[in-house]
C-alpha positions as CSV (number, residue, x, y, z in Angstrom):
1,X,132.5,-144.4,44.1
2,X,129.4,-143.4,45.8
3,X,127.7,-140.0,46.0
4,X,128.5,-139.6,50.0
5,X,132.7,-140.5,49.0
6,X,133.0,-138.7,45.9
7,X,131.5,-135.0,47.9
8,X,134.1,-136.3,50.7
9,X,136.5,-136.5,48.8
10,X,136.2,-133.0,47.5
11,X,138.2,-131.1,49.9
12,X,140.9,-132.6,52.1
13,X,139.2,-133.0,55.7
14,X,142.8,-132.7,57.2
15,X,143.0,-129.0,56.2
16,X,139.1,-128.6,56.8
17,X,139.8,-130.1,60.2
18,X,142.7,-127.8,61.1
19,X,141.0,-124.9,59.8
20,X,138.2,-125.9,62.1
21,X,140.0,-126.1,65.2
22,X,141.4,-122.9,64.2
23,X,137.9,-121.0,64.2
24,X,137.0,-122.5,67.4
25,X,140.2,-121.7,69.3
26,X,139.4,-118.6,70.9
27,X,135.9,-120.0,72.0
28,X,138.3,-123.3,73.5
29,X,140.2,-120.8,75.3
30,X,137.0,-119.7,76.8
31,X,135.8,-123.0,77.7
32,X,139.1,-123.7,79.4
33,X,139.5,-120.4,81.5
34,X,135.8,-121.6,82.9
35,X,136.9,-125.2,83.2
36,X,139.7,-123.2,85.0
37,X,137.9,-120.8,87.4
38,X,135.5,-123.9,88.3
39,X,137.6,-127.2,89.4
40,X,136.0,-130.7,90.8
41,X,137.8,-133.3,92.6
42,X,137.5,-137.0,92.1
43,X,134.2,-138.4,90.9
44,X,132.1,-134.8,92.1
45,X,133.0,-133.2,88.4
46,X,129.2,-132.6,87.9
47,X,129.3,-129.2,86.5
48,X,132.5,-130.1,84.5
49,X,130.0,-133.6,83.0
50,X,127.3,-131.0,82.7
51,X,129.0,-128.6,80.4
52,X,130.0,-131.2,78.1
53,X,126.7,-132.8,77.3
54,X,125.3,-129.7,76.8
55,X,128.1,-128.2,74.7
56,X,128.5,-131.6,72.6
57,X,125.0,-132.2,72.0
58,X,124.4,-128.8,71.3
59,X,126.8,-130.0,68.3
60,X,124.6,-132.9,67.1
61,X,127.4,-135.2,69.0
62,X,125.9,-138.3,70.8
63,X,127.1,-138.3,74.1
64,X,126.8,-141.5,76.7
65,X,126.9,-140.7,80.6
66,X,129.5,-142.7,82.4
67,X,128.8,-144.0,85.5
68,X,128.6,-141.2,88.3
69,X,130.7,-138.7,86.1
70,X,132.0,-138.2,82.7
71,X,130.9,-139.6,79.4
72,X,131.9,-140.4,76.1
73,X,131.2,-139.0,72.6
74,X,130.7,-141.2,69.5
75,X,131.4,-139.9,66.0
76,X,131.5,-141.8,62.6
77,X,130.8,-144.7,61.4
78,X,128.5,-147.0,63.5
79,X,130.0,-150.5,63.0
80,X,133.4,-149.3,61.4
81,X,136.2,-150.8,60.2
82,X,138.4,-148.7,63.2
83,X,137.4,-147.2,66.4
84,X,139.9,-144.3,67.8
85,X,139.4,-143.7,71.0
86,X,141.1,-140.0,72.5
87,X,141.2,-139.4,76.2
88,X,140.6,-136.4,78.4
89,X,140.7,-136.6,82.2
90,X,138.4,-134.0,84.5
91,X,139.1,-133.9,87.4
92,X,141.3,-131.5,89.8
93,X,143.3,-131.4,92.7
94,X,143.0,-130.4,96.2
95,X,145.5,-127.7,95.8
96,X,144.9,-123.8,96.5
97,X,145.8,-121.8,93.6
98,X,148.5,-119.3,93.9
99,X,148.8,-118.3,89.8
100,X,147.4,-114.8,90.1
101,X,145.7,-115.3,87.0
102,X,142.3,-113.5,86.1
103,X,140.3,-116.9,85.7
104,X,141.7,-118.5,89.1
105,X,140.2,-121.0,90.4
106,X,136.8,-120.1,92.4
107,X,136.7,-122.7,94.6
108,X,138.6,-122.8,98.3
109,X,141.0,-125.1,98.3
110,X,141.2,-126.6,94.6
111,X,142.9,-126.3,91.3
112,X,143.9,-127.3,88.2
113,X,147.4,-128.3,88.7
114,X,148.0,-131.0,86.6
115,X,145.9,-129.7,83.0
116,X,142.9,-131.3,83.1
117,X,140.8,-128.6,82.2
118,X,143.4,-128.3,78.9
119,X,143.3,-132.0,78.3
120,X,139.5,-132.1,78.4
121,X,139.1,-128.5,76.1
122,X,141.7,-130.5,73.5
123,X,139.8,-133.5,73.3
124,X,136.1,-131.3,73.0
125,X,138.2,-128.9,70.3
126,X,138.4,-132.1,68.5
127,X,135.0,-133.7,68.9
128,X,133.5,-130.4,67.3
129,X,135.9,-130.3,64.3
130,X,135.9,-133.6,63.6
131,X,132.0,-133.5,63.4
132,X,132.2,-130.6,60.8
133,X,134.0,-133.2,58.3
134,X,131.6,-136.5,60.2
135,X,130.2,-138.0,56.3
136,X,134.5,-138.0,55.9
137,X,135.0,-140.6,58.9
138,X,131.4,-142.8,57.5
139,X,132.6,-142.6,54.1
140,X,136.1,-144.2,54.8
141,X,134.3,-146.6,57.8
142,X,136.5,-144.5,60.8
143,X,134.8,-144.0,64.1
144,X,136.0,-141.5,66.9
145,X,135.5,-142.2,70.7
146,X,136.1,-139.2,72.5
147,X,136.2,-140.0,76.7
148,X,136.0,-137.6,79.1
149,X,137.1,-139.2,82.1
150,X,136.4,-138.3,85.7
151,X,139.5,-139.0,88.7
152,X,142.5,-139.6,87.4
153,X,143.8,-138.3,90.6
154,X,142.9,-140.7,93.0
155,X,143.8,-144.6,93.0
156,X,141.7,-146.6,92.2
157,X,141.0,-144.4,89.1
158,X,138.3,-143.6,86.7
159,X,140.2,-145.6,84.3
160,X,138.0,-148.1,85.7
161,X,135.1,-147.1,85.3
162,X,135.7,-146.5,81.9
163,X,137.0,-150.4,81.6
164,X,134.2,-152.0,83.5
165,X,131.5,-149.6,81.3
166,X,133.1,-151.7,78.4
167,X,133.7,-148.4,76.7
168,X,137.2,-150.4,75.2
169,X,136.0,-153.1,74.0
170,X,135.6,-151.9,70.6
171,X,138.2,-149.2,70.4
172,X,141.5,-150.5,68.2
173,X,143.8,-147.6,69.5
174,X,143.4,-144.9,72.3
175,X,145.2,-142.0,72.2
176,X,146.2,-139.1,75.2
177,X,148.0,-136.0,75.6
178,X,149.1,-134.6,78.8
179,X,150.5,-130.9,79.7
180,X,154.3,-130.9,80.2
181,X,155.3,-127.4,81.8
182,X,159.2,-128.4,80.9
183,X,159.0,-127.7,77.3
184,X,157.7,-125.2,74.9
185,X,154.6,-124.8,73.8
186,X,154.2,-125.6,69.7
187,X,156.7,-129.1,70.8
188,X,155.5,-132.3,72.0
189,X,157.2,-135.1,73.8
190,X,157.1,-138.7,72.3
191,X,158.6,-141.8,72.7
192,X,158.2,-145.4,72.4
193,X,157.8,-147.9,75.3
194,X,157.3,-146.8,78.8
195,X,157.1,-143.4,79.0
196,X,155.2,-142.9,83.1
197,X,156.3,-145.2,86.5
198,X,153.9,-147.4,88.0
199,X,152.4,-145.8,91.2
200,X,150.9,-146.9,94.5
201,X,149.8,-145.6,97.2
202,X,150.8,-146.5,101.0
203,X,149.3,-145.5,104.3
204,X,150.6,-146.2,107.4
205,X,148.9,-145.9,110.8
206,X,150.5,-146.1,113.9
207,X,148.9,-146.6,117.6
208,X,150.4,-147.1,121.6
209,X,149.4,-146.0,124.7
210,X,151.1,-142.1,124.5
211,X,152.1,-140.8,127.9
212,X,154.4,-137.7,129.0
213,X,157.5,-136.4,127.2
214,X,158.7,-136.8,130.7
215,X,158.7,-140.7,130.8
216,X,158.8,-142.4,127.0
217,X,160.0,-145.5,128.9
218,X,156.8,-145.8,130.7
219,X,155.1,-145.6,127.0
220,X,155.6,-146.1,123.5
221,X,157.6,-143.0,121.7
222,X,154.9,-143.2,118.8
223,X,156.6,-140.2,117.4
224,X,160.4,-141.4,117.3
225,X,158.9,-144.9,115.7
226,X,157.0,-142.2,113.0
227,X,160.6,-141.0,112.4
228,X,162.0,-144.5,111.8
229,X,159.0,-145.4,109.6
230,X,159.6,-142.2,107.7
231,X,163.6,-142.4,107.2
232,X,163.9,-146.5,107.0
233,X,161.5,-147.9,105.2
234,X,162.5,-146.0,101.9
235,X,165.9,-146.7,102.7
236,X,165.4,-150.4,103.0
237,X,163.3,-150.7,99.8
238,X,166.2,-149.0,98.0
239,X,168.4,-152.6,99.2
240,X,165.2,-155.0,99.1
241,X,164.4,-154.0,95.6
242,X,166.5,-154.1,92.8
243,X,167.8,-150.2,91.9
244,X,167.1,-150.6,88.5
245,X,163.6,-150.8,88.9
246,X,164.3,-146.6,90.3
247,X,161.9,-147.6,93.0
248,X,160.9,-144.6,95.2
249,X,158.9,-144.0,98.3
250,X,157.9,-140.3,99.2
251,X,155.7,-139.3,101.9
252,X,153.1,-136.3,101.0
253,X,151.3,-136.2,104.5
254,X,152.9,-136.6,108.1
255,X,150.3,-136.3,111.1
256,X,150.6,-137.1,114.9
257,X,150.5,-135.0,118.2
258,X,149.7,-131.7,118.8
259,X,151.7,-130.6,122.0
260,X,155.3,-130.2,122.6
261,X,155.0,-132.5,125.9
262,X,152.9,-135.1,125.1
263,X,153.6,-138.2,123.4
264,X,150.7,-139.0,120.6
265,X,148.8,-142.3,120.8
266,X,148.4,-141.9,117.0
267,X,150.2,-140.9,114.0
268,X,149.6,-141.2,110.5
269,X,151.8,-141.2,106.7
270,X,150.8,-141.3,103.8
271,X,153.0,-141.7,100.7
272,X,153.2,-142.5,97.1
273,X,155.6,-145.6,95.9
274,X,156.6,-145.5,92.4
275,X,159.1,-147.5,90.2
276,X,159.7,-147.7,86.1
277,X,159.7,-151.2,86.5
278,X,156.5,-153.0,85.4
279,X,157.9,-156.5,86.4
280,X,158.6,-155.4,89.9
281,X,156.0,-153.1,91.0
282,X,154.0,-156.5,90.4
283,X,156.4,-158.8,92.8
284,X,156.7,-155.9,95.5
285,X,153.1,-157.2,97.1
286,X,153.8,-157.3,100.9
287,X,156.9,-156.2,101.3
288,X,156.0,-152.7,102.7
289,X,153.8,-154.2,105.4
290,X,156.7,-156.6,106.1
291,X,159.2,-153.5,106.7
292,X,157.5,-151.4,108.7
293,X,156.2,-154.2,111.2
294,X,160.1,-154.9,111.4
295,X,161.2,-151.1,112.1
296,X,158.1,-150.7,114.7
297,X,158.8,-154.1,116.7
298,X,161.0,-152.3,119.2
299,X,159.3,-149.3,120.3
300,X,155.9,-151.3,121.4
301,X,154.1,-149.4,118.8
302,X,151.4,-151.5,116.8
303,X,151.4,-150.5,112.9
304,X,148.6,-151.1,109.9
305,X,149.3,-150.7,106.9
306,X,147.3,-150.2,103.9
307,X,148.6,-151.1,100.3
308,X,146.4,-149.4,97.7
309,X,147.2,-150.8,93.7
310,X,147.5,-147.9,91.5
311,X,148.6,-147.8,87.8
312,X,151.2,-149.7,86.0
313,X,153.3,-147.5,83.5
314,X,152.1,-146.5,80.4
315,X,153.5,-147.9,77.5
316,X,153.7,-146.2,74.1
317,X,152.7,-148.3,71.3
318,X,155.2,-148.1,68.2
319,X,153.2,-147.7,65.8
320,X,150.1,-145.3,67.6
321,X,153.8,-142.9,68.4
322,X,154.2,-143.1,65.0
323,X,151.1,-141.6,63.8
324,X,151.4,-138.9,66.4
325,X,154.8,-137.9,65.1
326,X,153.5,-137.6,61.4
327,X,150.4,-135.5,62.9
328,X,152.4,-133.1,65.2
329,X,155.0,-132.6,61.9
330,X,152.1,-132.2,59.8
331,X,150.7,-129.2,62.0
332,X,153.4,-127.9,63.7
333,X,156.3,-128.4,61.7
334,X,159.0,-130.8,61.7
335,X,160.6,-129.2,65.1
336,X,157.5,-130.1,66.7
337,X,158.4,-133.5,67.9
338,X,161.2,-133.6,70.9
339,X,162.5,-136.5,72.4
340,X,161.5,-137.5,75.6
341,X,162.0,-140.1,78.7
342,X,160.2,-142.2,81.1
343,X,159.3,-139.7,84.3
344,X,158.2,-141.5,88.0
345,X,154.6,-140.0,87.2
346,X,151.8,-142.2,87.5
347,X,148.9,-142.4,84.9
348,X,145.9,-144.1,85.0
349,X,145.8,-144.2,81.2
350,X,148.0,-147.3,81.4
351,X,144.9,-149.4,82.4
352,X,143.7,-148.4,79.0
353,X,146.4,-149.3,77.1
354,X,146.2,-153.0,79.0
355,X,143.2,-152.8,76.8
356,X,143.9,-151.6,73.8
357,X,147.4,-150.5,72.1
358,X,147.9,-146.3,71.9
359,X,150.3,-143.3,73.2
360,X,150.3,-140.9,75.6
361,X,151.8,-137.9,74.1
362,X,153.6,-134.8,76.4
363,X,152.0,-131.3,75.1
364,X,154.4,-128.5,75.8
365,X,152.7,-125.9,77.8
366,X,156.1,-123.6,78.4
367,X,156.1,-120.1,77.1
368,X,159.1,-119.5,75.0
369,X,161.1,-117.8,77.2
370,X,158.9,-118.0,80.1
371,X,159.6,-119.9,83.3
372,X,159.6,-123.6,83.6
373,X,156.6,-124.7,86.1
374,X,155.9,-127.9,87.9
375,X,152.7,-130.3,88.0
376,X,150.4,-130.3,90.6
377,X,151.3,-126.8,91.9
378,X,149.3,-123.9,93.0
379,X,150.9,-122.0,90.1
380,X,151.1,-123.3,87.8
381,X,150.2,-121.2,84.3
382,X,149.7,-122.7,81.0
383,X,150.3,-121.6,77.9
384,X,147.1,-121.4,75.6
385,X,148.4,-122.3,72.0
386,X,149.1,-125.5,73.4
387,X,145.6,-126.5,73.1
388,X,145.3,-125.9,69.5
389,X,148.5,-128.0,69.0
390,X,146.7,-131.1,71.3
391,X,143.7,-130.6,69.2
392,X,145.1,-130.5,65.7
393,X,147.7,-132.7,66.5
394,X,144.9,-135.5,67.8
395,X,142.3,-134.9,65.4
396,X,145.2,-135.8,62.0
397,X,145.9,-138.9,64.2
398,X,142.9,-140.0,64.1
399,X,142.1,-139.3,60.4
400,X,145.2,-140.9,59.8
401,X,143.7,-144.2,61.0
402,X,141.7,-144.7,58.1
C-alpha cells in the first residue's frame, strides 16, 4: 500500500465528510439566505456564477466556466477509474415573493420558488467537504464533477449547454436532488424508473380583423375562438391521446383585448403539455397544431402555433437509487427513505440521464408539523436542515462509488 493510501486510510472519510458538512452548515445557511435575497432568471445568473468561482476557488477547487453561466467543479482523481457527477440548478423564477421572510428576495418581480438556491448550497456544501478528504477520492481513483447549472426553468434548458460543453462525456453516473415541500424535512423521496413527466411548451397566437361587440358577424369573435381554443383543445387531446399516457394541457397565460366593447384582433395562450409517457410525448409531434387549426376554422380566425420540445421524464437508475438509499440511511437513519411516485413535473435533468445513468432524489423541505407548501410559489419557505441532509446524503453517494 502506498504512503498517500495507507494516511487515507487512517480515518474513515465518510465520518470526516459528514463531520465536515456539519461545520460548514451554518455558513451554507448563509450562503443560501443570500442566494435567496438575490435571484437570477434564465441564463442572467451572473452574480449567482460569480459567487461560486470565488467561493470554490477560494477552496483550492478548480472551477470551469460554462458557456454564458454556470460552471463546473472537478475534484479527485484526474483520469479515474469513476467520474460522479452531482447537479445543482441556479436559476429562479419570475415570481414575486410573498414568504415574509427576513432574507426575501430583493429583486422586483423574482424568486426562488422552486429551490434552486438549496440545490445549488447542497451541491457547494459538498464540493468543500469532499475537498477536505480530496487525497481519499485520488487514492481510490474517484473523481467528483460538481455542475452548477444555469436555466432549468425555461425550455430549451441549460441541460444543454451542459451536453453540448461535453461536460458528460466522461461522467459514469450523475446524481440530483430536488426540494419536495410535501414531506418532512430529514426524509427523502426515491424511487426507481420514472419519477417526473415529460414537458412541452405550447403557444398559440391568434389574429382577425376585430370590429365592435355590436357586430361579431361583420368580424371574427377572436375572443369566443380564444375560449374554444382554451376549453377544446385539452379536451380533445384527452380522446386523441391514449389516457394512460396522463397527458395534460394547462394554460399559465391568457392575453387579448382590453375593452369591454371591442373585439381584439389578437389574442395569445400560452401553456405547458405534459404526460408520464415517454413513448407518446415522442409520437404527439403535430397534433396540437392540427387541433387548434380544426377548432379555429369556423370563426375566420387565422391561428400559429408554436411547439417548443422540452424534457423527457427523468428516469431513476436502479442501481444509482440504490446508492442514495444506503447514503440517506447511513446519515439520516433508516426512516429517512420514503416511497415516492412519478409527479407531471418537468426536469431538465432527464437530458442528462440520456447521457449517463443516475437519480434524481426528492429532499423533504416540510417542517414537522408545519404547513405543506407548493413549488413555484411566492411562498414558499424551506426548511434549512434539509440542506445538510442533500449534502451528506450526496457526498456518501459519491464516496460510495469507489
Amino acid at each position: 500500500m502506498s504512503e498517500l493510501a495507507s494516511s487515507c486510510t487512517a480515518v474513515d472519510p465518510a465520518a470526516a465528510v459528514v463531520a465536515e458538512i456539519e461545520r460548514l452548515l451554518p455558513q451554507l445557511i448563509t450562503w443560501r439566505r443570500d442566494l435567496h435575497a438575490h435571484p437570477e432568471i434564465a441564463r442572467r445568473e451572473t452574480r449567482t456564477t460569480a459567487f461560486l468561482r470565488d467561493t470554490l476557488t477560494a477552496a483550492g477547487i478548480a472551477v470551469t466556466a460554462l458557456p454564458g453561466t454556470g460552471l463546473i467543479a472537478d475534484l479527485g482523481a484526474t483520469d479515474p477509474t469513476r467520474r460522479i457527477a452531482l447537479r445543482a440548478d441556479l436559476d429562479a423564477l419570475p415570481v414575486p415573493e410573498r414568504s415574509g421572510l427576513p432574507f426575501r428576495s430583493t429583486v422586483e418581480g423574482l424568486c426562488h420558488a422552486c429551490g434552486h438556491d438549496v440545490h445549488t448550497t447542497v451541491v457547494l456544501g459538498v464540493a468543500l467537504a469532499l475537498k477536505t478528504i480530496e487525497p481519499t477520492l485520488v487514492a481510490r481513483d474517484l473523481a467528483v464533477r460538481c455542475i452548477f447549472q444555469p436555466a432549468e426553468e425555461v425550455m430549451p434548458g441549460g441541460a444543454h449547454d451542459v451536453l453540448a460543453a461535453g461536460v458528460l462525456d466522461d461522467v459514469d453516473r450523475a446524481l440530483a436532488v430536488h426540494c419536495d415541500p410535501s414531506i418532512d424535512v430529514g426524509t427523502v423521496g426515491l424511487t426507481t424508473g420514472p419519477i417526473t413527466a415529460a414537458c412541452d411548451q405550447i403557444e398559440i397566437a391568434l389574429a382577425g380583423p376585430g370590429g365592435h361587440t355590436s357586430r361579431p358577424h361583420l368580424s371574427a369573435d377572436l375572443t369566443f375562438a380564444l375560449g374554444k381554443v382554451l376549453t377544446e383543445v385539452p379536451a380533445v387531446l384527452s380522446r386523441r391521446l391514449d389516457p394512460r399516457s396522463g397527458v395534460a394541457l394547462v394554460w399559465g397565460q391568457v392575453e387579448a383585448g382590453n375593452a369591454a366593447n371591442v373585439i381584439p384582433a389578437t389574442g395569445h395562450l400560452v401553456g405547458t403539455l405534459r404526460m408520464l409517457d415517454a413513448d407518446e410525448w415522442k409520437r404527439v409531434g403535430g397534433l396540437v397544431e392540427q387541433v387548434v387549426h380544426e377548432i379555429v376554422a369556423p370563426y375566420k380566425v387565422a391561428a400559429q402555433v408554436q411547439h417548443i420540445r422540452g424534457v423527457p421524464p427523468v428516469v431513476n437508475d436502479a442501481a444509482a437509487i440504490a446508492a442514495l438509499a444506503a447514503a440517506a440511511r447511513a446519515s439520516e437513519g433508516d426512516r429517512s427513505v420514503v416511497p415516492t411516485r412519478q409527479s407531471l413535473g418537468g426536469e431538465d435533468f432527464s437530458w442528462l440521464l440520456q447521457a449517463t445513468p443516475g437519480a434524481l432524489a426528492r429532499l423533504g423541505t416540510r417542517a414537522p408539523d408545519g404547513p405543506t407548501y407548493e413549488l413555484h410559489q411566492g411562498d414558499l419557505v424551506i426548511d434549512e436542515a434539509a440542506i445538510g441532509v442533500g449534502s451528506r446524503m450526496l457526498a456518501l453517494a459519491a464516496l460510495s462509488e469507489a
